[in-house]
MOPAC internal coordinates of N, CA, C and O (Angstrom, degrees):
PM7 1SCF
backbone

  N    0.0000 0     0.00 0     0.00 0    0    0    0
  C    1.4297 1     0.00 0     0.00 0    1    0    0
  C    1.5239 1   108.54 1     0.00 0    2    1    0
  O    1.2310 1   128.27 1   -55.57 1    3    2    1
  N    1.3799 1   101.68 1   124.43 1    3    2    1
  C    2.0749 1   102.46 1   161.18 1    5    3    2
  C    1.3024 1   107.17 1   -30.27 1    6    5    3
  O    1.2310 1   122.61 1     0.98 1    7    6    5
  N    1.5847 1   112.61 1  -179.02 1    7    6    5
  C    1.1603 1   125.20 1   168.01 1    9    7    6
  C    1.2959 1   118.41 1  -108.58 1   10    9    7
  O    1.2310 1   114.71 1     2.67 1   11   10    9
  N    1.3161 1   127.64 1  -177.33 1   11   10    9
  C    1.7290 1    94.35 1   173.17 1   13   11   10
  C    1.7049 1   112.32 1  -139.62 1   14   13   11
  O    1.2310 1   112.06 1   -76.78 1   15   14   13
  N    0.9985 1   132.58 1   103.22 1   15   14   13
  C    1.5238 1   154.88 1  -128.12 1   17   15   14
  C    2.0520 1    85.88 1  -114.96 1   18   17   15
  O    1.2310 1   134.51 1   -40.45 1   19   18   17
  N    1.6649 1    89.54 1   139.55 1   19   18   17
  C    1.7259 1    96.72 1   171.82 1   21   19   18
  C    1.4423 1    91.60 1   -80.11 1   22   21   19
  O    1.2310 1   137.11 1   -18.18 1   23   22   21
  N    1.0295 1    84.47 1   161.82 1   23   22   21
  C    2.0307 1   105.21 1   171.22 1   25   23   22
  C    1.5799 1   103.88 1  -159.19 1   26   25   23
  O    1.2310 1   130.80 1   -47.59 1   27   26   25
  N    1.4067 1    96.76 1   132.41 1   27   26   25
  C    1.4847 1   115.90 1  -177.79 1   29   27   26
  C    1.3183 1   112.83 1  -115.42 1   30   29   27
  O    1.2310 1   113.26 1   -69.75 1   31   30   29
  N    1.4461 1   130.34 1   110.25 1   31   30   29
  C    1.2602 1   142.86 1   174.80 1   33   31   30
  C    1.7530 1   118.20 1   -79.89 1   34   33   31
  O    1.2310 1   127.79 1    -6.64 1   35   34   33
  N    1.2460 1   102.62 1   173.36 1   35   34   33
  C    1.6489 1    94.40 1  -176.12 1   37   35   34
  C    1.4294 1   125.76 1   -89.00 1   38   37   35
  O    1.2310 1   134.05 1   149.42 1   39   38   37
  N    1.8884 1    90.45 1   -30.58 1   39   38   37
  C    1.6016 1   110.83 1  -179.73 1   41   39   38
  C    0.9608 1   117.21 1  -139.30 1   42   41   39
  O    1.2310 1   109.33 1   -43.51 1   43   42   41
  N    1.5963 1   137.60 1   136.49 1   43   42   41
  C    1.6523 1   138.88 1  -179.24 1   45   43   42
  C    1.6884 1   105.34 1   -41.10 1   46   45   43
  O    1.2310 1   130.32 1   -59.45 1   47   46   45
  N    1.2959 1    97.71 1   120.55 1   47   46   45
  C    1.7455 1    98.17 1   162.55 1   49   47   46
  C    1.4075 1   125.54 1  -136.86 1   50   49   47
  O    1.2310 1   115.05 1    64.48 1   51   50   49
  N    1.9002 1   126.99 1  -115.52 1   51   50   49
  C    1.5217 1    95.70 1   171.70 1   53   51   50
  C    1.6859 1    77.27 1  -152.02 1   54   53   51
  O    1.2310 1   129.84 1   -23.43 1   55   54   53
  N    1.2669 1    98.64 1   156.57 1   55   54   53
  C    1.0276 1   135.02 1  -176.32 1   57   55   54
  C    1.2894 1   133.46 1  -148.80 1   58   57   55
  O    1.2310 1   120.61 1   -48.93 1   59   58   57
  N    1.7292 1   116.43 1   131.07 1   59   58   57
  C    1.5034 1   118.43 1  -147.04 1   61   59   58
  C    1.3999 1   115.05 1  -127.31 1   62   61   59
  O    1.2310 1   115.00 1   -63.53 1   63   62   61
  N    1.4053 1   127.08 1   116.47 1   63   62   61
  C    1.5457 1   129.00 1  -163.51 1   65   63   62
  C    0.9233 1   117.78 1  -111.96 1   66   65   63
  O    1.2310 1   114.87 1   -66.97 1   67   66   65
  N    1.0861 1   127.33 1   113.03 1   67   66   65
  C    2.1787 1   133.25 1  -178.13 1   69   67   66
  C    0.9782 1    95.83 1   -94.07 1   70   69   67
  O    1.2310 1   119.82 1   -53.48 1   71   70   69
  N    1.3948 1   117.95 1   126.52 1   71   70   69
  C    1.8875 1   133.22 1  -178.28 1   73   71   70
  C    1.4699 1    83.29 1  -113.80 1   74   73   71
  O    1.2310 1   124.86 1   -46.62 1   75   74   73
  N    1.3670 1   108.27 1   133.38 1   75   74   73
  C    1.7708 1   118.05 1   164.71 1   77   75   74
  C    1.5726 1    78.65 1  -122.94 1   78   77   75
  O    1.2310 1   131.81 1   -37.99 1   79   78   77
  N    1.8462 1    94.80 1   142.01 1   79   78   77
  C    1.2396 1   111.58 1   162.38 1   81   79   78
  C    1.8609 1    98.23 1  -157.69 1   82   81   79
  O    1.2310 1   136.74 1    -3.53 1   83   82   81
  N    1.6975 1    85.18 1   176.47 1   83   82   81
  C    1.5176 1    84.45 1  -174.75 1   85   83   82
  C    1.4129 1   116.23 1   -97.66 1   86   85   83
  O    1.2310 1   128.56 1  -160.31 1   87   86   85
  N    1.4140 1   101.13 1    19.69 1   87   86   85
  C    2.1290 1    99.57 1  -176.51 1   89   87   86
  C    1.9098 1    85.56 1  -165.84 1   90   89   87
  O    1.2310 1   124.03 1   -25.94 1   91   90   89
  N    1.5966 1   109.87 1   154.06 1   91   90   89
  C    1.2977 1   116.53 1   146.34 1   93   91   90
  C    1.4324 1   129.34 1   -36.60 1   94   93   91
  O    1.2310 1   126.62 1   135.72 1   95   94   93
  N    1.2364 1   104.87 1   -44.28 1   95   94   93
  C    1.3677 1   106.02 1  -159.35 1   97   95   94
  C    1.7416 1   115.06 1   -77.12 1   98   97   95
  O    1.2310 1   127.21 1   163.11 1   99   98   97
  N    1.9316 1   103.73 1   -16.89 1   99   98   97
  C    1.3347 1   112.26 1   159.91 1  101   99   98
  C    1.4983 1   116.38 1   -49.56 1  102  101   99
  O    1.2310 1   139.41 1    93.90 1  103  102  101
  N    2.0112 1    79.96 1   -86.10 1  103  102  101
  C    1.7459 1    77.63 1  -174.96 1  105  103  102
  C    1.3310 1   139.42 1   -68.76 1  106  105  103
  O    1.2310 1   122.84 1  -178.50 1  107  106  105
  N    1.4947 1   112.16 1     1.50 1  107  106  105
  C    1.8242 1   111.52 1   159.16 1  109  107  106
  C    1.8739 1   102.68 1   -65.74 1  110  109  107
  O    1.2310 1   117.78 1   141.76 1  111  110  109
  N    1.2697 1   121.84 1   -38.24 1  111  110  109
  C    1.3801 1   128.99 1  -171.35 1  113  111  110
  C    1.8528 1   102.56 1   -48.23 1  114  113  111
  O    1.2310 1   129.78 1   139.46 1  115  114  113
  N    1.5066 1    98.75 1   -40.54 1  115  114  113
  C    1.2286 1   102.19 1  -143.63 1  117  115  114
  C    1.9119 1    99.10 1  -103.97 1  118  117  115
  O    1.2310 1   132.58 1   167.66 1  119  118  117
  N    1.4881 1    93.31 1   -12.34 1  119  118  117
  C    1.7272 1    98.79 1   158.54 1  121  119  118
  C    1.3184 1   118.85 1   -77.80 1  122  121  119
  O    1.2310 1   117.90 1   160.89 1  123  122  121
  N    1.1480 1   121.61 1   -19.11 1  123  122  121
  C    1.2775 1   128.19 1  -170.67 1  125  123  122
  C    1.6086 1   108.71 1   -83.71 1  126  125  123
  O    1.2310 1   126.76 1   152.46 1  127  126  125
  N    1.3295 1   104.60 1   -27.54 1  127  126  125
  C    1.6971 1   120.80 1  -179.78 1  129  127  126
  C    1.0871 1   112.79 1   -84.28 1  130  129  127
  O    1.2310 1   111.65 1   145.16 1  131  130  129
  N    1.1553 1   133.33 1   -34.84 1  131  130  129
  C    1.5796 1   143.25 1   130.30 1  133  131  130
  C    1.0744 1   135.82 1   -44.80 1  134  133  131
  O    1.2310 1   116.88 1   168.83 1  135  134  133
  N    1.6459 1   123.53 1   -11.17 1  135  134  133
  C    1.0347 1   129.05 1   167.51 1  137  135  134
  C    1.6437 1   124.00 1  -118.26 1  138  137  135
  O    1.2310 1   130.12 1  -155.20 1  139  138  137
  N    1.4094 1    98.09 1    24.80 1  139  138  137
  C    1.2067 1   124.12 1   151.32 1  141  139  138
  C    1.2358 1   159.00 1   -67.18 1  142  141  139
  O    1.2310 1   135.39 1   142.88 1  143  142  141
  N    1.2734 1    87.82 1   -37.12 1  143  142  141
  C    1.6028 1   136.51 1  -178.55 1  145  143  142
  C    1.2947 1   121.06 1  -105.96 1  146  145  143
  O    1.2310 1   120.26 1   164.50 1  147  146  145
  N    1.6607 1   117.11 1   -15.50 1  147  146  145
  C    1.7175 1   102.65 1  -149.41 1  149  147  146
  C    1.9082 1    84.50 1  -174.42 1  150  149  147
  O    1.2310 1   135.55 1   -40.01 1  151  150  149
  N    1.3187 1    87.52 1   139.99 1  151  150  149
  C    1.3455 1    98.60 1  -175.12 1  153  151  150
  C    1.5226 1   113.95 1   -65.13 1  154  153  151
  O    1.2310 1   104.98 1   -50.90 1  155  154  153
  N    1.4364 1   145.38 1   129.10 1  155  154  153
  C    1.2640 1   118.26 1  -178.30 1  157  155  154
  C    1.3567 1   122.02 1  -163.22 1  158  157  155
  O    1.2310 1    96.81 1   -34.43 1  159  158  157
  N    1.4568 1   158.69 1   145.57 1  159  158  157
  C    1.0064 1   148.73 1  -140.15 1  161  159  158
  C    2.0663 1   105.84 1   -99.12 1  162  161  159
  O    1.2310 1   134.34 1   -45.06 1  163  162  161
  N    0.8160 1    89.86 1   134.94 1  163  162  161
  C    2.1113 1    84.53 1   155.01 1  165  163  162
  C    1.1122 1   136.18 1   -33.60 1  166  165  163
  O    1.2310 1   114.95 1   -60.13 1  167  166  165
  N    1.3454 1   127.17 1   119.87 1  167  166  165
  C    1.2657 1   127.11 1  -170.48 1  169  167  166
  C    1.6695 1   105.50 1   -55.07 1  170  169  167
  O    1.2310 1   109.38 1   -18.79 1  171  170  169
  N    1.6045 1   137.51 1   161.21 1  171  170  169
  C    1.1863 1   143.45 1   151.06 1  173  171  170
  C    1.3316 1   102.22 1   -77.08 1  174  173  171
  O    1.2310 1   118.55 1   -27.68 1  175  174  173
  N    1.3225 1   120.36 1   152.32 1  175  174  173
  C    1.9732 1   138.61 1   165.39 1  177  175  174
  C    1.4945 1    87.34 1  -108.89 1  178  177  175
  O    1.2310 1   138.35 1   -72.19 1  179  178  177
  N    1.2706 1    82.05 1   107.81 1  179  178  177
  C    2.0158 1    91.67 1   167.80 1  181  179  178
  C    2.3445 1    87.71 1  -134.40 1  182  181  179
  O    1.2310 1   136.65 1   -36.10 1  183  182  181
  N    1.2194 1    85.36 1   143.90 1  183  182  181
  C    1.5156 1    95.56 1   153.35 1  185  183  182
  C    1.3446 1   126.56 1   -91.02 1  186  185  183
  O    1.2310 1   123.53 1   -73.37 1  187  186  185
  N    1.7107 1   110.84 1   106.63 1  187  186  185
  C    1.6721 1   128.63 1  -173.27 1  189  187  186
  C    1.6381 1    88.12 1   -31.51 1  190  189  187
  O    1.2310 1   122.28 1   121.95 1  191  190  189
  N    1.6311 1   113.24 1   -58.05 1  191  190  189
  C    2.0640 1   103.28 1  -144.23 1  193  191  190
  C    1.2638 1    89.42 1   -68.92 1  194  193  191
  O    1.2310 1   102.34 1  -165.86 1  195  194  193
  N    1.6652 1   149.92 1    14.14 1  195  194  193
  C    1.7157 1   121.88 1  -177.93 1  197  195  194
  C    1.5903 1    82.85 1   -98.20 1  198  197  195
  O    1.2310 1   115.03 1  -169.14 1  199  198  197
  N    1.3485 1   127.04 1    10.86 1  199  198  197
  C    1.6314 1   107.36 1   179.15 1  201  199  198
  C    1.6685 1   131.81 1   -59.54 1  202  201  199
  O    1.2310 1   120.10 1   180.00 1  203  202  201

């Protein structure tokens, strides 16, 4: 895994985070921890295999 480094931008913009996990109940856990901090929309429920 990367590491994960602050970064400071100049002006609010958007930014997009793909949580892979091995159950819902992770990555809702881990939207929620992210959505703690930072303004941010609801994950979509898409099924990975219709990719």
């Amino acid at each position: 895994m990367r590491p994960i480094n602050e970064a400071h931008v100049a002006k609010p913009g958007l930014a997009v985070v793909e949580v892979a996990a091995s159950d819902d109940q992770t990555a809702f856990a881990v939207q929620e921890l992210i959505a703690a901090q930072w303004a941010t929309a609801p994950a979509d429920r898409y099924d990975p295999a219709a990719r």
